[in-house]
N, C-alpha and C positions, 0 to 999 in steps of 0.2 A: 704021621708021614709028612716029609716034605712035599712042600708043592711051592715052586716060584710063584710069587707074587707079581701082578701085572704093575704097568708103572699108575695105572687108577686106582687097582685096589692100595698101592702102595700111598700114594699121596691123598687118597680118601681116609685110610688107617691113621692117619699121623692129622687129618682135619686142612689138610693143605686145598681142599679142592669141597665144595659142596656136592654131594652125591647125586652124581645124575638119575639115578634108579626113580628118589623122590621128586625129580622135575614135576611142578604141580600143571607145568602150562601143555598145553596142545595145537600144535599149529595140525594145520589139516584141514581139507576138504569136509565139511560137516562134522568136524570134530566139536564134541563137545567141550566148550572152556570150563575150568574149574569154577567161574563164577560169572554166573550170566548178566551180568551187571548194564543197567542202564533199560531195561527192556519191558522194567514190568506192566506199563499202560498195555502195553500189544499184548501183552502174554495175559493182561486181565478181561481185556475187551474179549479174546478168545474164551476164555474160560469161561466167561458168560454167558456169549453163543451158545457155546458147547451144551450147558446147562438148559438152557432158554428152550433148544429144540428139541430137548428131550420131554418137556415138559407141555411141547405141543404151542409153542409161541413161537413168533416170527423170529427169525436171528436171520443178521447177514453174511455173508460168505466173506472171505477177506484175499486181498492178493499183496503180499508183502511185494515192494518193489525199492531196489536202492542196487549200488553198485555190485563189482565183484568184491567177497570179500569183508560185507558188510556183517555179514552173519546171517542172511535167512534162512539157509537151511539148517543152520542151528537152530535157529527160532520154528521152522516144518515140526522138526522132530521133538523140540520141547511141544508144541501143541499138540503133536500125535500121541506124546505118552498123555498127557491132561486127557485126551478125549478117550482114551484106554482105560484112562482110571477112573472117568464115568459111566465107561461100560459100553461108549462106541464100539462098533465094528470099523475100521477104518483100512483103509489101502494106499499105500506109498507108490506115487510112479516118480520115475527121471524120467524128463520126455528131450530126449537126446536128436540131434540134428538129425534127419534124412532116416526119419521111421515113421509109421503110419500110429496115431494116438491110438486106436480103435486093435492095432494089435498090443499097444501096450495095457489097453484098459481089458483086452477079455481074460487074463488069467488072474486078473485082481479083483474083478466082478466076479470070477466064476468062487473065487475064496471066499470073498463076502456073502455070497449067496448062499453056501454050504455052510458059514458060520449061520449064520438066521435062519438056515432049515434045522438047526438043532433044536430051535424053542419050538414046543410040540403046540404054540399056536397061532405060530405064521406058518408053519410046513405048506400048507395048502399054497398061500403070498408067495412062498419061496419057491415051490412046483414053476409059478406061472413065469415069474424073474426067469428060473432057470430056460422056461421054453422061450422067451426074449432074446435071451444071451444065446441059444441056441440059433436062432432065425437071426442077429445081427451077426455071428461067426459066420454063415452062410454067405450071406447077403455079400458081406466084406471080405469074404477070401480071405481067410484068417486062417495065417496056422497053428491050427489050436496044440500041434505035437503031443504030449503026451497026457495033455488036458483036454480029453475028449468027453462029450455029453451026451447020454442015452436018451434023455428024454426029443420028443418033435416037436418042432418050431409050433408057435400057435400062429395060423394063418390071420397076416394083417395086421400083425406085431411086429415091430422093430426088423421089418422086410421090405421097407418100399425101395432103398438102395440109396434116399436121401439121407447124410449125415444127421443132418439136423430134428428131422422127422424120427428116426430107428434110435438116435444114442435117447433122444427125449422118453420117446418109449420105453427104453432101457433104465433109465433113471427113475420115470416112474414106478414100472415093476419093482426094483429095488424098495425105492422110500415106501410104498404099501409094505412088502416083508418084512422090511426095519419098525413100520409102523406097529403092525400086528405083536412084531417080537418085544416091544415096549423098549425099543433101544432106538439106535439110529445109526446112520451111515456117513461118517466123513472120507472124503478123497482129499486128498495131498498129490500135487501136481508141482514138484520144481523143474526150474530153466522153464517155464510156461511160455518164453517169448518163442522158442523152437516149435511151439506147434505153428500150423497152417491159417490162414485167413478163415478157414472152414472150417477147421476142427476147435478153431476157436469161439467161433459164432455156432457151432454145433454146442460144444460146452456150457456157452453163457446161453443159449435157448433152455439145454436142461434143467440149468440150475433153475431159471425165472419158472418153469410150467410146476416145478416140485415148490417152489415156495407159494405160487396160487392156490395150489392143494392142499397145501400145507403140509407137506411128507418131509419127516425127520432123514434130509439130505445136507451138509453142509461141504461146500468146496472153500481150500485154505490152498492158495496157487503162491508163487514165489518167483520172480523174474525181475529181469532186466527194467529200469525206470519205462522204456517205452511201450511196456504193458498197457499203462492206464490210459494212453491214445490208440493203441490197437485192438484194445476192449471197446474203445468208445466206436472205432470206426466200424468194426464188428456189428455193434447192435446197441444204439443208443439210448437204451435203457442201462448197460451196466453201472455207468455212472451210478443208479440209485442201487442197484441189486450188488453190489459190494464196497466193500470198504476198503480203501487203498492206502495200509500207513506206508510211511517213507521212512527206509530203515537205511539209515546216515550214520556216519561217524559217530562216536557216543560225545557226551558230556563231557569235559574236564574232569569234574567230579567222578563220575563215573569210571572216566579210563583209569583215572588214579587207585579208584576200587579194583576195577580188574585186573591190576598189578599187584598191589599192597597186599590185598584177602589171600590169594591162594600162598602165596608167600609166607603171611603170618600163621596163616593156617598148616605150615608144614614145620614150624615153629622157627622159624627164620624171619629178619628183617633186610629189608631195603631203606635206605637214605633217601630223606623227599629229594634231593638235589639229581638224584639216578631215576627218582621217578618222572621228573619234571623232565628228564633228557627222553625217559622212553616216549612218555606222551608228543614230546615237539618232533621226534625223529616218524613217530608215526600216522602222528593230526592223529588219532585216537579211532583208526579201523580197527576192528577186533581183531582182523584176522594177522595184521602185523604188531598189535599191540602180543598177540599169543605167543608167535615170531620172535620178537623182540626178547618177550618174558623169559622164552625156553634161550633163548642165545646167553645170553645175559646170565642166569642161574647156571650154565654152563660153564660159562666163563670165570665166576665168581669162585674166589678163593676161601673165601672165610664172611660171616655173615659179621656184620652187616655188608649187602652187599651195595657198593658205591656207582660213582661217575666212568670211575677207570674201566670198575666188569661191567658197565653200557656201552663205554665207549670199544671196548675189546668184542663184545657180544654183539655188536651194530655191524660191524665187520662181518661178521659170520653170518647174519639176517643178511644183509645184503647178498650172500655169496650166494646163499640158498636160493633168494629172490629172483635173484638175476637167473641162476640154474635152473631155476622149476618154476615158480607161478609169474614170472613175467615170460619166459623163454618161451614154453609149451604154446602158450598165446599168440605169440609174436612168430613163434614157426609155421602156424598156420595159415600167415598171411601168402601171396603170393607175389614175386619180386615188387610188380608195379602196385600193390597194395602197401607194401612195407614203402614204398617213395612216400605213399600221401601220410604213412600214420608220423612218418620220421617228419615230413615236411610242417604237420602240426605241432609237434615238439619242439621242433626251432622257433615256433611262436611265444612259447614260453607256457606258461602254464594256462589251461584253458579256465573256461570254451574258445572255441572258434570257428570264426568267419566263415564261410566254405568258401567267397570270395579271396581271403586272406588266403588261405591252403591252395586254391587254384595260384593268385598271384606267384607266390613260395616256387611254386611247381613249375611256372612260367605257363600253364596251359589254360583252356577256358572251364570256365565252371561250372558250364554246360556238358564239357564232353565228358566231366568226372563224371557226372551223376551217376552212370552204373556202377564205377570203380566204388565210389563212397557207398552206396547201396550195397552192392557185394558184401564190404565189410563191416556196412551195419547188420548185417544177415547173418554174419560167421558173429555178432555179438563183442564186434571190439571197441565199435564205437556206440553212441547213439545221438539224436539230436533235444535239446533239452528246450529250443525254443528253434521256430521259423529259419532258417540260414544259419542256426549255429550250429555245431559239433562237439562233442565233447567224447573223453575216452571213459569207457564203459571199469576200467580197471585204474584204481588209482594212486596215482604215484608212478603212471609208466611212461610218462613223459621225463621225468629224472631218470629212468632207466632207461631211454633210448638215448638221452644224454650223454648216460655213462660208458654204454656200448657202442652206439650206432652213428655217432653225432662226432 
């Protein structure tokens, strides 16, 4: 039977165009890249942990912190399968602006708990978690919807209505039933900087009282660089109770990896001269190096693919760019917000000054501080030292450039 031919399948038929089907790259929000490159010290140190606490030794929790875009929640979810494939029990939250943690943590508690009442010798450990989870749902006004629990609270457990007190309590219930069940329990926590000053310092209490006791609990959190000072301000112990890598830009080396491999790997090449353009166009963030990749293979007519399908495929990354991961950001601002992020981009490339942005603005840099505060709050900017500013997403000063400027 006939059937017209599209003008892709036509020009894929004849080798005129590289088959998008086989695109090996992935842009996206926690998408997995086809080659995790550059990352394996973090990915080892976890794996370690991971191991360490199953075995009843000390390990430290860890809080990936680096830009938008850097890849942590890539990296969350490569360490959640590792802790799966040890035989963790583990629970994934997003902890999203303007929600209470403690509703986000009871339906991933109440799963974990029901996974560890399965081994018939924690049952009893897991009774007790369960009457925990039971008395902090209370406590907290929690809607448990269609996750309701038969069992009663045990009076004096995770009930006093203190965060810090009740989630601790809950934490230890848990690590005892993880303990019994000869496994253990990790929590995965990204966007960590959207929790509260209290549910933060509620958090980093549980983690420290379960590593006293030594209860197989590990917390693996993921956020914005100003984590590691709102941890400290929190409860000045965290500094020693986790490990804070800095997940930046990759390597040179690397980014050329994360190009080259999934490419050679679909049996196709790329030109180092195309590679060297992707890496300089994107300073080597993964999440535009993927960006770039998928444009680029796109764009490419025939393999090897060159300078010309970077430079055609750059084009089309930006257009994306501009439409969706700088846009959605930058709409969230509000008018007098977008004056001060625009007014930093005229600085040129940061950090900067808050005096310099006030000057820019013509106003005093007294009266911004809640403006800038606001916006460090919605997570657009952050401050990287004393008086400076810098934008939490990078590259979006070229794009207010392009737009706004």
């Amino acid at each position: 039977m006939y059937m017209e031919m599209s003008l892709y399948d036509y020009k894929f038929d004849r080798g005129l165009w590289l088959d998008p089907v086989r695109n090996p790259f992935a842009p996206g929000a926690g998408s997995q890249p086809p080659e995790l490159a550059g990352r394996d010290e973090i990915i080892s140190d976890a794996d370690i942990a991971l191991q360490r606490v199953l075995r009843g030794k000390h390990a430290q929790s860890q809080m990936l912190l680096g830009l938008r875009g850097v890849g942590k929640t890539v990296l969350l979810n490569r360490i959640e399968e590792i802790a799966e494939s040890h035989g963790h029990v583990t629970s994934f939250i997003e902890a999203p602006e303007n929600k209470k943690f403690a509703d986000l943590l009871y339906p991933k508690a109440h799963q974990a708990i029901r996974q560890l009442s399965l081994v018939e010798a924690a049952k009893k450990q897991a009774f007790k978690a369960m009457r925990a989870l039971r008395a902090f749902a209370s406590v907290f006004k929690i809607s448990v919807g269609d996750i309701s629990i038969s069992v009663d609270p045990e009076p004096g457990v995770a009930d006093s209505g203190n965060l810090e007190f009740d989630l601790t309590d809950l934490f230890v219930r848990i690590g005892e039933a993880a303990k019994a069940a000869g496994t253990a329990w990790s929590l995965f926590v990204d966007e960590i900087q959207y929790l509260s000053d209290a549910e933060l310092a509620a958090l980093i209490v549980s983690i420290h009282r379960v590593n006293q006791k030594n209860l197989p609990i590990l917390l693996f959190g993921a956020g914005l660089p100003q984590v590691a000072a709102l941890s400290g301000d929190a409860k000045s112990y965290a500094e020693r109770l986790f490990k804070y890598p800095s997940i930046g830009p990759l390597t040179n080396e690397a980014a050329v990896e994360a190009i080259r491999q999934p490419i050679v790997d679909e049996g196709e090449t790329i030109l180092d001269g195309g590679i060297d353009l992707i890496v300089e166009k994107t300073r080597g963030y993964p999440y535009f190096l993927q960006e770039w990749g998928y444009q680029t293979w796109n764009a490419a007519k025939q393999s090897p693919i060159n300078v010309d399908d970077v430079a055609a495929g750059s084009h089309a990354a930006l257009t994306r760019l501009d439409e969706g991961f700088f846009k959605v950001r930058f709409d969230r601002l509000t008018p007098k917000e977008r004056d001060y992020v625009i007014a930093m981009a005229k600085l040129g490339a940061g950090p900067y000054r808050s005096s310099d942005v006030a000057d820019q603005l013509g106003e005093n840099v007294q009266s911004l501080g809640p403006r800038r505060a606001q916006i460090i709050r919605k997570g657009m900017i952050y401050s990287p030292s004393h008086g400076d500013i810098a934008f939490t997403v990078p590259l979006f000063e070229e794009y207010l450039a392009r737009n706004w400027m």
